[in-house]
Structure formats: C-alpha cells, structure tokens
N, C-alpha and C positions, 0 to 999 in steps of 0.2 A: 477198507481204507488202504491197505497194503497194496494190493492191486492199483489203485488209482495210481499211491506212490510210486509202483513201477514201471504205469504208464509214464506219469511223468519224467521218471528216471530217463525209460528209454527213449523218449521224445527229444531229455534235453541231450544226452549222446549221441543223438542221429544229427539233433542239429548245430552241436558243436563239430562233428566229425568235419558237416556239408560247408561250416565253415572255416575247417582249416583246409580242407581241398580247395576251396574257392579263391583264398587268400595264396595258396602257394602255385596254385596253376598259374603257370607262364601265358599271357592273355596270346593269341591267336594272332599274328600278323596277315594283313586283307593282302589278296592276294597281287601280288606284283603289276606295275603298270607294264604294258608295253609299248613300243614308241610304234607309232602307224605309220611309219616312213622308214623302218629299218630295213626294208625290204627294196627299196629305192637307192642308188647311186647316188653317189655324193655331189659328181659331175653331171650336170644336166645333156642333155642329146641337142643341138640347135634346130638340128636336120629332122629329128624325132618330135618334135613341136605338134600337138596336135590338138581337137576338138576336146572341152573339157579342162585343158591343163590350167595351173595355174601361176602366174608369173608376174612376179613384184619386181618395179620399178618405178626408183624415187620413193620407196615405201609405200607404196599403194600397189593393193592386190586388182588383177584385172583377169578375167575369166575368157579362153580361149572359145567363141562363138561358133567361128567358121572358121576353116581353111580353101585357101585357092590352090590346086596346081597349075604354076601355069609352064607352059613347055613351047619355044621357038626354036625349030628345028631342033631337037633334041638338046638344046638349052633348059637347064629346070632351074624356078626357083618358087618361092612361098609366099603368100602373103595371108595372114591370120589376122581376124578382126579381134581384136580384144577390148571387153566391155567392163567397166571398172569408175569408181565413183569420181571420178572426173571426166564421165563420158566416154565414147569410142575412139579408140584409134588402131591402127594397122600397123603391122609388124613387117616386114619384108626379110625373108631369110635367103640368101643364095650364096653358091659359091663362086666367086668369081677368079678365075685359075689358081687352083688350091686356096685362095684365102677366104677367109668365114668375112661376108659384109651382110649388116644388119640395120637396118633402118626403121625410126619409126614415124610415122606419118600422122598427121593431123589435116582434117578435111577441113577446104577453104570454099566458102559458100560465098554466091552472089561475085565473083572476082571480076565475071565477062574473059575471064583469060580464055585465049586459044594457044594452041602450038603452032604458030607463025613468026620465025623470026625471034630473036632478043623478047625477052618478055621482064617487064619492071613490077615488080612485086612489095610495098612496104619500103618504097624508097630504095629498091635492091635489083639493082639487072641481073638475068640470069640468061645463061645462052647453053644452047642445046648441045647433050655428050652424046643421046640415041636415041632413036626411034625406031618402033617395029610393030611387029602384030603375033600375036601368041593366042596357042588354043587355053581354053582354062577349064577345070573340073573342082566345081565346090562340092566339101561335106560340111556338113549343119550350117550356120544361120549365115548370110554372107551379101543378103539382096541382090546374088545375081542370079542367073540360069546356073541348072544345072551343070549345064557345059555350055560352051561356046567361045567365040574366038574373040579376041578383045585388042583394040589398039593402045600403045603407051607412045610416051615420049620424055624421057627426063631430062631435066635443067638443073644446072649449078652456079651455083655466083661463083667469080674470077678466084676466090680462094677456097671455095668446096667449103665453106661452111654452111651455106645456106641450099638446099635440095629442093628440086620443086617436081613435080610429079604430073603428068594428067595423062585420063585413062578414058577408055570410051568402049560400053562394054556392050554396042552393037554398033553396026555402019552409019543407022540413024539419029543415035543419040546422040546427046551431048557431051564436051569434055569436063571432068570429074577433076576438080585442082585441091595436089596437097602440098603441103610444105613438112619437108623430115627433117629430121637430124640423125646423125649415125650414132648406134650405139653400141662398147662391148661387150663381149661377154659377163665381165666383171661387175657391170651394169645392172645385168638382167637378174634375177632369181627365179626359178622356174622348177615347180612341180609336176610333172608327168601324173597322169587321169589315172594310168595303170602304171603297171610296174612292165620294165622292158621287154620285149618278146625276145 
C-alpha cells in the first residue's frame, strides 16, 4: 500500500511540476510575416513595363499579356495588351522628347473607319497629327506575328481630348480602330513580374 501511495505521490508531483511550466511558459510567437513586395521599389519603371506585370487602374487589377516593340527609324515606344475584368485594352508607353506619354486604348469594332482624311467618330471629328510604318517585335500573347512591320495613323479631336488610333498589322489587312485617353503616372499602379535587373 505504501508503494502505490508513492506512486501516486510521485505522479501527482510530476503532474503539478508539468503544470506550473505550462502556465509560466511565455507561449511561442508564429513566426513573422514578410511583406512579398519589400523587395520591389516604390516607384514603378514605365519603360520597365513588361509581360506578367501587374497594373491597377481605376481599381481594377489587369494582367500584362503581351508586349509590342515597336521601332521607326530608331523611334521606340510600347504597346502592352492588358487583360483584366473589364476586358482587354492597350497601354502605349513612349517617350516623346524627354516627356513620359501614356495612353490607354480601347478597341472599336465594326466603325468602317479608314485613315482618309477628317474622320467623325461618336459625333466627334478627329483630324490627323501622324502617320507611319514601324517594325514591331511581340513577347507573350499579343495576336500578332512575331515580328513584322505595321502601319499606324493617329487622330485627335481639335482639343486633344479625344485619341483615335488605327493600325494595320500587315499591307493586306485591315485597319484596326481605337479610341485612348492619356493617362498619368499617378493613374496607373504597377507591379513588376520580378524584381529589377
């Protein structure tokens, strides 16, 4: 009988000890989150824009598909398709002597427009600033070739609010009509796919 009592003895010792360790241990804090973007500048690249990124405007997130380069006589500038829950539209990045111009385009189906002359769009005359032909080189998704040489022509109504675009991305095809509006920097929000090279 002794015995048994000092089993129990030492049972209840062991499992008062286990519970005053248990009650005074300081519980374990999980380990720290880290931010998956600390790695990333604060200031987005315009010119850095590429396949993958991703870029909120108007609050809506839109995923960088494709990029174009396109290049007239060593003229460069961008045009990224981006895909986002209000459907596709194009971005156009260039620099136009030292100043950042950015545009974003929505495609106009069925118009019959050509680049001939004054063109009236939505009640809105627009008359032509240029016209040319440029090589271009897509990477990821972009529905054109690879490469090849493409015509443009852009239109603006008399006070430059209203852009109008058309593109023809072989000699036989047809022209391709959008309407932009410019947008700033301050506009855009843009996450880079990687971190800077």
């Amino acid at each position: 009988m002794t015995e048994v009592l000092l089993v129990l003895l030492i049972a209840a010792v062991v499992v008062g000890v286990v519970v005053v360790v248990v009650r005074t241990r300081k519980p374990t804090a999980p380990p720290a989150r880290i931010d998956p973007l600390a790695d990333y500048p604060e200031v987005w690249d315009p010119y850095a824009i590429g396949v993958g990124d991703i870029i909120t405007y108007a609050g809506i997130d839109h995923v960088v598909r494709g990029t174009l380069t396109l290049d007239e006589e060593g003229y460069r500038w961008y045009e990224h398709l981006l895909d986002g829950s209000t459907g596709r539209r194009w971005l156009t990045v260039e620099n136009d002597e030292g100043e950042l111009d950015m545009t974003l385009w929505m495609r106009r189906e069925g118009t019959g427009l050509e680049p001939d002359g004054d063109v009236v769009l939505d009640d809105r005359v627009y008359r032509q600033l240029e016209r040319g032909t440029a090589q271009f080189t897509a990477e990821g998704t972009t529905g054109t070739a690879p490469t090849g040489i493409m015509d443009y022509a852009d239109y603006a109504t008399a006070d430059r609010t209203g852009l109008l675009a058309f593109e023809r991305w072989s000699r036989s095809g047809s022209w391709e009509v959008s309407t932009g509006r410019a947008v700033t920097r301050s506009e855009l929000t843009v996450i880079h796919a990687g971190p800077p090279q």
